[in-house]
MARDO-537888 format. One line per 10 residues: their letters; for each residue x, y, z of C-alpha. Coordinates in Angstrom, 3 decimals, m for minus. Layout:
MARDO-537888
A> X Y Z ~ ...
***
This chain:
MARDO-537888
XXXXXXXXXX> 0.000 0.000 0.000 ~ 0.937 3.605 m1.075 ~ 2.259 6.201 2.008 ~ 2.235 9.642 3.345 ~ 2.907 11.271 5.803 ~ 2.286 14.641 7.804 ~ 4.171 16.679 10.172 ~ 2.829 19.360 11.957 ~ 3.186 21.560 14.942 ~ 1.159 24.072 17.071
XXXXXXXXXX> 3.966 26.087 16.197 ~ 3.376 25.833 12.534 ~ 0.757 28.296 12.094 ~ m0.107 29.822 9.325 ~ m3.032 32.707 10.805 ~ m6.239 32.838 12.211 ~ m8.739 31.524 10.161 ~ m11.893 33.695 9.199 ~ m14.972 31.852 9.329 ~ m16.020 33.873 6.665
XXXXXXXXXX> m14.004 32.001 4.078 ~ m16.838 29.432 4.496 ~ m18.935 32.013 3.112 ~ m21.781 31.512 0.023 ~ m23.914 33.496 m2.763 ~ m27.286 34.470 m3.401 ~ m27.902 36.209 m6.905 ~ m31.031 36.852 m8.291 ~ m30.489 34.545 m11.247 ~ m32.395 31.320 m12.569
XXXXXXXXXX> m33.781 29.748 m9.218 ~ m31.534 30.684 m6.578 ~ m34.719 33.171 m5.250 ~ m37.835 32.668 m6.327 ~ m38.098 28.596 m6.170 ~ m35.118 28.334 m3.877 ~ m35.137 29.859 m0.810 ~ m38.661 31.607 m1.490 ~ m41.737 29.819 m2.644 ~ m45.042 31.126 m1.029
XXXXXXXXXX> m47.503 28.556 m1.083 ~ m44.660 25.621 m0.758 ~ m45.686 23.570 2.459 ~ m42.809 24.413 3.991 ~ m42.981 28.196 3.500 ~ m43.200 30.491 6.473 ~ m45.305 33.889 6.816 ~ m42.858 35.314 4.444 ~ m42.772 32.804 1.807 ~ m39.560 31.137 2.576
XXXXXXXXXX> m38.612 27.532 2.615 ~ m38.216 27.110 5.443 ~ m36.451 22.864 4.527 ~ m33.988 25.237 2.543 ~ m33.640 27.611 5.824 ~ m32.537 24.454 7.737 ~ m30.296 22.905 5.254 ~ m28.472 26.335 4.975 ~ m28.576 26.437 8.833 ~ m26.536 22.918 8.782
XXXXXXXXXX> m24.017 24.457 6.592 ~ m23.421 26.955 9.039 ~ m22.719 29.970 6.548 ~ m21.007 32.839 8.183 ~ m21.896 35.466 5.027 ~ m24.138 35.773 1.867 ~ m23.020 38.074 m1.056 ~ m25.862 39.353 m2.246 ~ m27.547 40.408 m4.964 ~ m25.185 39.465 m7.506
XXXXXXXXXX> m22.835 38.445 m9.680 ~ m23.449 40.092 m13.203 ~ m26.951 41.204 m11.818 ~ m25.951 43.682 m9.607 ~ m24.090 46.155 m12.697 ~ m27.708 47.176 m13.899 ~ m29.198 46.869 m10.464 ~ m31.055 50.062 m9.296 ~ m31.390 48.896 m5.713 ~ m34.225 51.338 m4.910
XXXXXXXXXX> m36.203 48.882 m7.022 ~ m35.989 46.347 m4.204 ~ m37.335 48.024 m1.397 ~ m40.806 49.952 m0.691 ~ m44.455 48.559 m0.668 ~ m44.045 45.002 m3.117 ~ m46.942 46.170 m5.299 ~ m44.963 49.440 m6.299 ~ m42.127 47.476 m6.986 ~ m41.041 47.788 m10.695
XXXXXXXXXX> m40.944 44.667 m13.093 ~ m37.436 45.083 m14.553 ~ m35.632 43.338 m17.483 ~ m32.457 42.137 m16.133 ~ m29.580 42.235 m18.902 ~ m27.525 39.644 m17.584 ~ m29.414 36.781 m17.365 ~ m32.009 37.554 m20.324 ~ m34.744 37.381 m17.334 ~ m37.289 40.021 m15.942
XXXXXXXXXX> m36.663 40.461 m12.196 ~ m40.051 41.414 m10.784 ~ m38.155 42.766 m7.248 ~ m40.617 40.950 m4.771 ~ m37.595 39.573 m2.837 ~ m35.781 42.823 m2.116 ~ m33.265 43.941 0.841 ~ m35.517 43.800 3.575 ~ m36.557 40.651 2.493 ~ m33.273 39.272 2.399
XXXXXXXXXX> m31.962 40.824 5.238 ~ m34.768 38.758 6.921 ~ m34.060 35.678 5.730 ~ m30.288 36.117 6.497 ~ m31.405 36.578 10.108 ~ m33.518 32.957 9.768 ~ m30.474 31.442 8.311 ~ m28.067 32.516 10.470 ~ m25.796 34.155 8.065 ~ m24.427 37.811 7.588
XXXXXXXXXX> m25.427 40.062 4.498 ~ m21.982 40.810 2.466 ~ m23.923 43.065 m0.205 ~ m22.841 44.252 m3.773 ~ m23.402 47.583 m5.511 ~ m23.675 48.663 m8.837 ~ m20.615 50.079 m10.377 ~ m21.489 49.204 m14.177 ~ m24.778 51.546 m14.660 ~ m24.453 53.650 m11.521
XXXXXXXXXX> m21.713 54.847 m9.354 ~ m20.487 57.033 m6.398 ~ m24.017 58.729 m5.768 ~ m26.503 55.396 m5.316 ~ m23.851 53.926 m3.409 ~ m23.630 55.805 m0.965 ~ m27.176 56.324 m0.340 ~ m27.484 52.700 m0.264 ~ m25.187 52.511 2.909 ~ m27.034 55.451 4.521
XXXXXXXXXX> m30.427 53.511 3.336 ~ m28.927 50.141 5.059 ~ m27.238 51.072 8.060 ~ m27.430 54.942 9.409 ~ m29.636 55.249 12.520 ~ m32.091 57.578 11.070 ~ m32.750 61.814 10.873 ~ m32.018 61.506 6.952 ~ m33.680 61.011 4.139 ~ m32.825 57.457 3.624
XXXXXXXXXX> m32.593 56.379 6.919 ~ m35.828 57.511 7.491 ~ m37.138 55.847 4.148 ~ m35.983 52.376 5.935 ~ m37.880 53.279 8.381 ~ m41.078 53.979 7.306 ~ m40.676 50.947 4.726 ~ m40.872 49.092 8.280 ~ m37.534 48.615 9.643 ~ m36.360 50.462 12.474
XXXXXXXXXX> m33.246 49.328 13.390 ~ m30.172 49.824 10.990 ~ m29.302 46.377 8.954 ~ m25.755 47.078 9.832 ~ m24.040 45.729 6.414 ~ m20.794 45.613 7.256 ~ m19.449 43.787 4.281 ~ m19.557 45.372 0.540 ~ m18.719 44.554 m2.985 ~ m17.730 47.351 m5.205
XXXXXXXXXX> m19.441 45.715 m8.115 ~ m18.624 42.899 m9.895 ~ m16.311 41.599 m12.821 ~ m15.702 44.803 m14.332 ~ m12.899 44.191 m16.787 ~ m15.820 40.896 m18.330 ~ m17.293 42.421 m21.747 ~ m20.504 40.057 m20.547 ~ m20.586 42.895 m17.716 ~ m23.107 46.275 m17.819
XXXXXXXXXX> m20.717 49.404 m17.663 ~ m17.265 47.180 m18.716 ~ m14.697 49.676 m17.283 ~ m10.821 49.850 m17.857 ~ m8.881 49.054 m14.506 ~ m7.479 52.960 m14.314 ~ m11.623 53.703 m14.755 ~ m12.604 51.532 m12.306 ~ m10.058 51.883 m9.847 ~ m11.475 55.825 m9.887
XXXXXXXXXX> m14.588 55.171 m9.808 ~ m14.459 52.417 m6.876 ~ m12.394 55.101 m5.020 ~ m14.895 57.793 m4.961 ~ m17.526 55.241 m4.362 ~ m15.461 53.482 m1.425 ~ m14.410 57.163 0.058 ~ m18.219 58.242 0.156 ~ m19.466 55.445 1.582 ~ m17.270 55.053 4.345
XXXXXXXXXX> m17.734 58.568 5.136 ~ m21.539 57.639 5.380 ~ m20.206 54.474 8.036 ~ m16.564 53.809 8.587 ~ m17.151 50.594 10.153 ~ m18.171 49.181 6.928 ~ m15.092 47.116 4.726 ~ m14.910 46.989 1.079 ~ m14.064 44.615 m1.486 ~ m12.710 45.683 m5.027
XXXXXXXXXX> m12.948 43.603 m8.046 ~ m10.283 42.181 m9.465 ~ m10.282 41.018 m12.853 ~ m12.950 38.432 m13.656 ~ m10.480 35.429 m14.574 ~ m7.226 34.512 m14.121 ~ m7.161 33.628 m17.695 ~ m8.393 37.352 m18.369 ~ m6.172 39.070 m20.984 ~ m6.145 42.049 m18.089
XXXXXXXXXX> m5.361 39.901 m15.278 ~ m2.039 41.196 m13.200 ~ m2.552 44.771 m14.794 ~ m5.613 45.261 m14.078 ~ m4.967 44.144 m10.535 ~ m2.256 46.762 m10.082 ~ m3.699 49.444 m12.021 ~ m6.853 49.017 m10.042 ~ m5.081 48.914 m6.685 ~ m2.897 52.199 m7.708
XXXXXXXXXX> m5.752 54.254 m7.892 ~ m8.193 53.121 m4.908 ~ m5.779 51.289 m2.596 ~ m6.350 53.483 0.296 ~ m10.268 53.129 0.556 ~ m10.546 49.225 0.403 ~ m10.017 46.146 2.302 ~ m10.099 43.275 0.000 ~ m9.374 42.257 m3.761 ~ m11.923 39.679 m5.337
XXXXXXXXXX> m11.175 36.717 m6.756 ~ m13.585 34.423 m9.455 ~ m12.603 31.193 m10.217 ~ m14.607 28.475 m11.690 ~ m13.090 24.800 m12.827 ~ m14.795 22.188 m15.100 ~ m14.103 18.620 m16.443 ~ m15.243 18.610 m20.433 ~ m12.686 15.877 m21.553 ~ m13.702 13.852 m18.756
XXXXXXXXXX> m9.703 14.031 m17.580 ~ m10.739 13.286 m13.726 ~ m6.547 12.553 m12.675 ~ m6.454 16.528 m14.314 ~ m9.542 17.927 m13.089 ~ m8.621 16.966 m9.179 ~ m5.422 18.653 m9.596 ~ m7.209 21.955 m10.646 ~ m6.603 22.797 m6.929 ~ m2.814 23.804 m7.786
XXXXXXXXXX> m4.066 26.181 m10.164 ~ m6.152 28.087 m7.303 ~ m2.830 28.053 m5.298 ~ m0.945 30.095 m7.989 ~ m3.918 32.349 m8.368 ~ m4.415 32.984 m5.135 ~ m0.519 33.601 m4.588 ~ m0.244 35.838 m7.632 ~ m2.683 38.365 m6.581 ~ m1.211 38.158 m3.092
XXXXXXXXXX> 2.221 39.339 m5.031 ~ 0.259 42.217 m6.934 ~ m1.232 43.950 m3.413 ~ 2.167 43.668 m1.742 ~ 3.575 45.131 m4.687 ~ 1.292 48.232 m4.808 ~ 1.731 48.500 m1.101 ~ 5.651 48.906 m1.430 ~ 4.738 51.565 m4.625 ~ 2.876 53.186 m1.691
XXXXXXXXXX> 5.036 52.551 1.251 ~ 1.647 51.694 2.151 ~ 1.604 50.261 5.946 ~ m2.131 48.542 5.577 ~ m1.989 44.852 3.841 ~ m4.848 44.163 1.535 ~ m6.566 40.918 1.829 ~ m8.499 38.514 m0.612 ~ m12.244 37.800 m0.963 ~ m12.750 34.570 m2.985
XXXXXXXXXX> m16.242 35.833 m3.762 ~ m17.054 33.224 m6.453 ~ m15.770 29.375 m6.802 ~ m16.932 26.627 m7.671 ~ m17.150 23.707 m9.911 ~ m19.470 25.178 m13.120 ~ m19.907 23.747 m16.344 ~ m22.466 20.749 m16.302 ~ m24.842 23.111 m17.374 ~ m24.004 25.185 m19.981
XXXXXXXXXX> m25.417 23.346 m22.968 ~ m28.711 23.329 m20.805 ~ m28.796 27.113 m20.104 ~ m28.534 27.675 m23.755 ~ m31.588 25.321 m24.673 ~ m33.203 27.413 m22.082 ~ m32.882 30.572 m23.820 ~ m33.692 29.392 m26.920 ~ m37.492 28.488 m25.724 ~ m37.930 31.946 m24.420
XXXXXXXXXX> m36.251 34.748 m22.912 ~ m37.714 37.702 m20.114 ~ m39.324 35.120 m18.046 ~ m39.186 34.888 m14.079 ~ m37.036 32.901 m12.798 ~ m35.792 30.782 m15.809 ~ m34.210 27.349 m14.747 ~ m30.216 28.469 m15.635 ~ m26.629 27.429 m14.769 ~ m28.382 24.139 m12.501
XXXXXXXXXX> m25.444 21.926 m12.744 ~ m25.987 18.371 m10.828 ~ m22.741 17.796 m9.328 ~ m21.042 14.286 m9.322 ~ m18.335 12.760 m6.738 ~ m15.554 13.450 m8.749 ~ m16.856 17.469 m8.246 ~ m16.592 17.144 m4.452 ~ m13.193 16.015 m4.427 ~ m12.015 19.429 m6.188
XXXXXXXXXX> m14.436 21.343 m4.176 ~ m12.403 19.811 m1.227 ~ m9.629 20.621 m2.510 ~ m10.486 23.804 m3.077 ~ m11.439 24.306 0.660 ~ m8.005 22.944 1.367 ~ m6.186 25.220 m0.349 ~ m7.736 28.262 0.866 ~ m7.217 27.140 4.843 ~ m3.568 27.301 3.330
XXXXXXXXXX> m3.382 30.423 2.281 ~ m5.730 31.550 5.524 ~ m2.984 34.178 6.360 ~ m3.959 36.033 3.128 ~ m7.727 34.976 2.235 ~ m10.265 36.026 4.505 ~ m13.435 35.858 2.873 ~ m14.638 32.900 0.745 ~ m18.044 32.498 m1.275 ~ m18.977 29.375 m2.830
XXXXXXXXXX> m21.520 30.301 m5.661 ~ m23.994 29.718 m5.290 ~ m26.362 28.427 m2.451 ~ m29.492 27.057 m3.816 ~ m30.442 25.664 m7.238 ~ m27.836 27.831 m9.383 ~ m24.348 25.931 m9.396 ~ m25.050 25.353 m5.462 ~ m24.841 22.651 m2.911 ~ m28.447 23.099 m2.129
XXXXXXXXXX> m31.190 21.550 m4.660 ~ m35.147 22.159 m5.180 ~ m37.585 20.888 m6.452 ~ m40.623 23.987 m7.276 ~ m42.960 22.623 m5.026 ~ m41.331 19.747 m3.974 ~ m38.026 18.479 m1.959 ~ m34.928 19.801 m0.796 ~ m32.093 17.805 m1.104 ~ m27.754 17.841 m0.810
XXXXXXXXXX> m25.576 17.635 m3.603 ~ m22.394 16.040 m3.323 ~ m20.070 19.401 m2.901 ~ m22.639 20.123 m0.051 ~ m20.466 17.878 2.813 ~ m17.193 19.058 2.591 ~ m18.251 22.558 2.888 ~ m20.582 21.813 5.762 ~ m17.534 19.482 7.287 ~ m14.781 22.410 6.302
XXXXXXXXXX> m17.365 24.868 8.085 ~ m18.162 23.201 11.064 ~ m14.733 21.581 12.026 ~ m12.212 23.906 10.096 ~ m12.437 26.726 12.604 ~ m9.193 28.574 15.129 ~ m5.739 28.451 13.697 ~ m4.864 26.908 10.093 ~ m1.517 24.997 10.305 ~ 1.353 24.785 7.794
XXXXXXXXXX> 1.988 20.567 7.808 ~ 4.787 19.276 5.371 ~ 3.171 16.446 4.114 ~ 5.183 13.712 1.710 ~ 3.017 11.869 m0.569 ~ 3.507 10.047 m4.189 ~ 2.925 12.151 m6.821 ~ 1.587 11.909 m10.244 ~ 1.595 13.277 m13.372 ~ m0.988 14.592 m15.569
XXXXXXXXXX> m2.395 17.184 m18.433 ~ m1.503 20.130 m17.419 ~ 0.759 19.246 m13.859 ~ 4.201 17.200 m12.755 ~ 4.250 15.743 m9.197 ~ 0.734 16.122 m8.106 ~ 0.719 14.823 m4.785 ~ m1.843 12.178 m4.409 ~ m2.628 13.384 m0.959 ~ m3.565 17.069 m0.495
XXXXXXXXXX> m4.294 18.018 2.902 ~ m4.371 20.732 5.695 ~ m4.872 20.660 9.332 ~ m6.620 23.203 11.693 ~ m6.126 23.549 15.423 ~ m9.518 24.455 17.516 ~ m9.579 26.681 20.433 ~ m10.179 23.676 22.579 ~ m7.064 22.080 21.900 ~ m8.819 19.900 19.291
XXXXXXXXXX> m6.882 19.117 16.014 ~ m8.459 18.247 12.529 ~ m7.215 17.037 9.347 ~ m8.548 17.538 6.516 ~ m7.080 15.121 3.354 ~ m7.857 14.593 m0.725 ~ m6.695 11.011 m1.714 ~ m6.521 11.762 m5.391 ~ m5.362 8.432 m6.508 ~ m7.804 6.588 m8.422
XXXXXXXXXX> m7.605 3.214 m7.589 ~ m5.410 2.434 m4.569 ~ m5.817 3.395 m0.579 ~ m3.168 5.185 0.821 ~ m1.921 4.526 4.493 ~ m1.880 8.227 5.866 ~ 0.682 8.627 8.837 ~ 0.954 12.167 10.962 ~ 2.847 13.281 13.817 ~ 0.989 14.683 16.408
XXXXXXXXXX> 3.420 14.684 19.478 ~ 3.834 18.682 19.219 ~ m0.114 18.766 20.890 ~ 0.048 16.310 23.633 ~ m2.340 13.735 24.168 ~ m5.160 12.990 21.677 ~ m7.552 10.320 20.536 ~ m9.330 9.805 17.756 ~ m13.228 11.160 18.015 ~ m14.111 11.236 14.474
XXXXXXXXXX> m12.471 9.756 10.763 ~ m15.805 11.144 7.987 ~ m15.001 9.259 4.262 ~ m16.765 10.778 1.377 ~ m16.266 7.938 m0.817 ~ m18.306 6.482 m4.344 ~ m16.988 3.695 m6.746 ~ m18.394 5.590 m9.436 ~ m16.903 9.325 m9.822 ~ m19.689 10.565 m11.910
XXXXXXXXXX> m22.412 9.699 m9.306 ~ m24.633 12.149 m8.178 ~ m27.928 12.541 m5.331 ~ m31.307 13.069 m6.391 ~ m34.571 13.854 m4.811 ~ m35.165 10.387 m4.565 ~ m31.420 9.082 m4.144 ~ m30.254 11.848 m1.810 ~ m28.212 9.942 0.030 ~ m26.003 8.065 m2.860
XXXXXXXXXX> m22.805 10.152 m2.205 ~ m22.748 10.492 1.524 ~ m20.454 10.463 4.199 ~ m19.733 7.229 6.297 ~ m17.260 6.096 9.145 ~ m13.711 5.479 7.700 ~ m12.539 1.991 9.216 ~ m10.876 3.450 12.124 ~ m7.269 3.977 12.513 ~ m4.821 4.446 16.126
XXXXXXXXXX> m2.577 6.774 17.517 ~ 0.869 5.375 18.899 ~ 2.829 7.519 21.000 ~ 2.177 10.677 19.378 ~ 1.474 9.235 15.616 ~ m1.745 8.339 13.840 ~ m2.200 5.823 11.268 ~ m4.869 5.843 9.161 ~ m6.234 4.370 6.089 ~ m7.228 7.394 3.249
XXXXXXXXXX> m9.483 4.756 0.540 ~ m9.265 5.684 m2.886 ~ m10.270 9.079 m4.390 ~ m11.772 10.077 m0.866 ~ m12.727 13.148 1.045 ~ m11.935 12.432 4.881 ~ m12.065 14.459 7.900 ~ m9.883 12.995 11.202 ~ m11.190 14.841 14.017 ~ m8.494 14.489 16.637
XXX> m9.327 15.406 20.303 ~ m7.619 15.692 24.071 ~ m6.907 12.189 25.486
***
């Protein structure tokens, strides 16, 4: 049987980790709204019309923040639209996703429904068709006490107490020609500065989040990071990051090692904001936001079928891809690599939630149910919490399309505030265990509590409605601890989770 091994120590940290990297994404696109977490009439609806099945499996996730309302949405968004008496709300046609967006879930809506499912609001403005102007009277709308003209309008429309947003997206994607208002970086580096400088004036608690370019395989990618950066450094917090990753040649050795290709990104535009900062002799250090990633491309053929029988409808079926086991390997990986890099990446939004390239599936009408990349970000959430650790891990490697010496096992470890210790592990190789061995004499006495195997035979198998449960976890067959080191069986292509706790 194949090794590897792990070495870690308390020691070894790499920085706290923000529990908003386990964050997610609500856009008012195909289903994610209106059939997924609202339905009126839906026996499980409450006295606002949401699910409230959806509420609890969002609840079990245990997401720390929601971007909201978009994603390519938001850049021809007039966000007075969404708020007021329903009835006066305006039917809109919504560019971006060939749709009409009748506004009946708006901000107070969703600010409710955050409360229900226990998550934050992390909200976008528009920065395509608008600018400085509706931005900040957003922020004075959202979260100033009242005695103004738009605190006072949130009041009347029936909420009292400030939302207190403290988490905003200066638009979205704005170097993508797909995007309302495309702006050069030197454009929108301007215009995110005035917007960023005005609405922090309005509530300087609030942070900010700047787009970087929409791709890494953007033609503008690296300058438009910099050129961005030079011109609105001072007013943000955070640079985005998109990245999406797909399997089309059914390569599945290549798609699991997609994961090294998020670690470049992600260390890239970590090398652009320190470089801006030294341009600047700039004491502050800019963090990331990962505000979209995820597996995406199941769907695409679909979506366009979809627009072909009729465009400017409400709530169109789009971008539902029905994710396989093969998917949440990456997706672990993915959640892997950012704990790595947890020094640097602070904010993290799979996209989406519901029904629209999400964890999270509906039936109009019907069931709720988890797809496959739905447990290792509820596992990565609920256990991946305190201090990320930098192990050294030796594993076999392999080579494939577009990588040398991918290491079969990918893992990361996290150390709780109670002492507890928890590994997190990808066995990428496709047909053979591997015996996992780590050192663990640098945290005193622990047992095993807990080894969680995602495991499936077949790597294109997915859950249903009525099969929700065909890609689940299950116990892994145990393994020991011997003065200070654990042994432990990793099956093939696996997801596991070794919860380690105090002896």
């Amino acid at each position: 049987m194949k090794k590897a091994t792990m070495i870690m120590d308390r020691d070894f940290a790499i920085g706290r980790i923000d529990p908003r990297i386990y964050g997610s994404f609500i856009e008012h696109l195909g289903r994610a709204v209106y059939g997924g977490i609202y339905e009126p009439g839906h026996p499980t609806a409450d006295e606002n019309g949401f699910r409230r099945d959806v509420i609890d499996m969002v609840r079990r996730l245990d997401v720390p923040v929601t971007r909201y309302p978009g994603g390519n949405f938001v850049s021809g968004f007039n966000w007075e639209d969404s708020v007021g008496p329903r009835d006066q709300r305006p039917k809109r046609l919504d560019l971006a996703w060939f749709t009409t967006e009748t506004n009946e879930v708006g901000l107070h809506e969703f600010v409710d429904w955050a409360k229900k499912a226990n998550t934050e609001v992390m909200y976008a403005i528009n920065l395509g068709t608008r600018g400085a102007d509706a931005a900040r009277n957003v922020v004075e709308y959202a979260n100033h006490p009242g005695g103004s003209y738009w605190s006072d309008l949130r009041i009347q429309n029936g909420a009292k107490d400030p939302f207190g947003i403290k988490l905003w997206c200066l638009g979205n994607e704005m170097d993508g020609p797909w995007q309302m208002g495309q702006k050069t970086a030197y454009e929108y580096g301007r215009a995110a500065n005035e917007a960023g400088k005005m609405m922090k004036w309005v509530d300087p608690t609030i942070e900010l989040v700047a787009c970087g370019s929409s791709s890494s395989q953007m033609p503008t990618f690296g300058t438009w990071e910099y050129e961005m950066l030079t011109q609105c450094y001072d007013q943000i917090d955070y640079v985005s990051l998109h990245r999406y990753y797909g399997n089309p040649t059914n390569d599945t050795p290549g798609f699991l090692a997609r994961s090294m290709d998020l670690d470049d990104f992600i260390k890239t535009v970590v090398s652009i904001c320190d470089a801006v900062a030294g341009t600047k002799h700039a004491k502050k250090k800019i963090n990331l936001s990962f505000d979209e990633w995820n597996v995406w491309y199941h769907s695409n053929q679909q979506d366009q079928e979809v627009w072909k029988q009729g465009k400017w409808n409400r709530a169109l079926p789009l971008l539902e891809d029905v994710y396989n086991f093969e998917d949440a390997l990456l997706v672990g990986a993915m959640l892997i690599t950012f704990l790595r890099n947890a020094d640097r990446v602070k904010v993290a939004c799979l996209a989406q939630l519901v029904n629209v390239i999400a964890p999270i599936m509906t039936r109009n009408g019907g069931g709720v149910w988890a797809q496959t990349i739905y447990w290792p970000l509820m596992h990565a959430s609920k256990y991946g919490r305190g201090t990320a650790l930098r192990p050294v891990i030796d594993s076999p490697t392999y080579d494939c399309s577009d990588y040398e010496k991918v290491p079969l096992v990918d893992g990361t470890a996290t150390l709780g505030d109670d002492g507890s210790v928890t590994i997190f592990a990808v066995n990428r190789d496709m047909s053979e265990d591997i015996l996992f061995n780590a050192d663990l004499r640098g945290f005193g006495g622990l047992k095993i509590a807990e080894h969680i195997v995602l495991h499936h035979d077949d790597v294109k198998a997915v859950n249903t409605e009525t099969d929700p449960d065909n890609v689940a976890p299950a116990a892994g067959k145990g393994g020991t601890i011997d003065g200070g080191k654990l042994e432990v069986q990793l099956p093939s292509l696996s997801w596991n989770v070794i919860r380690l706790v105090k002896a």
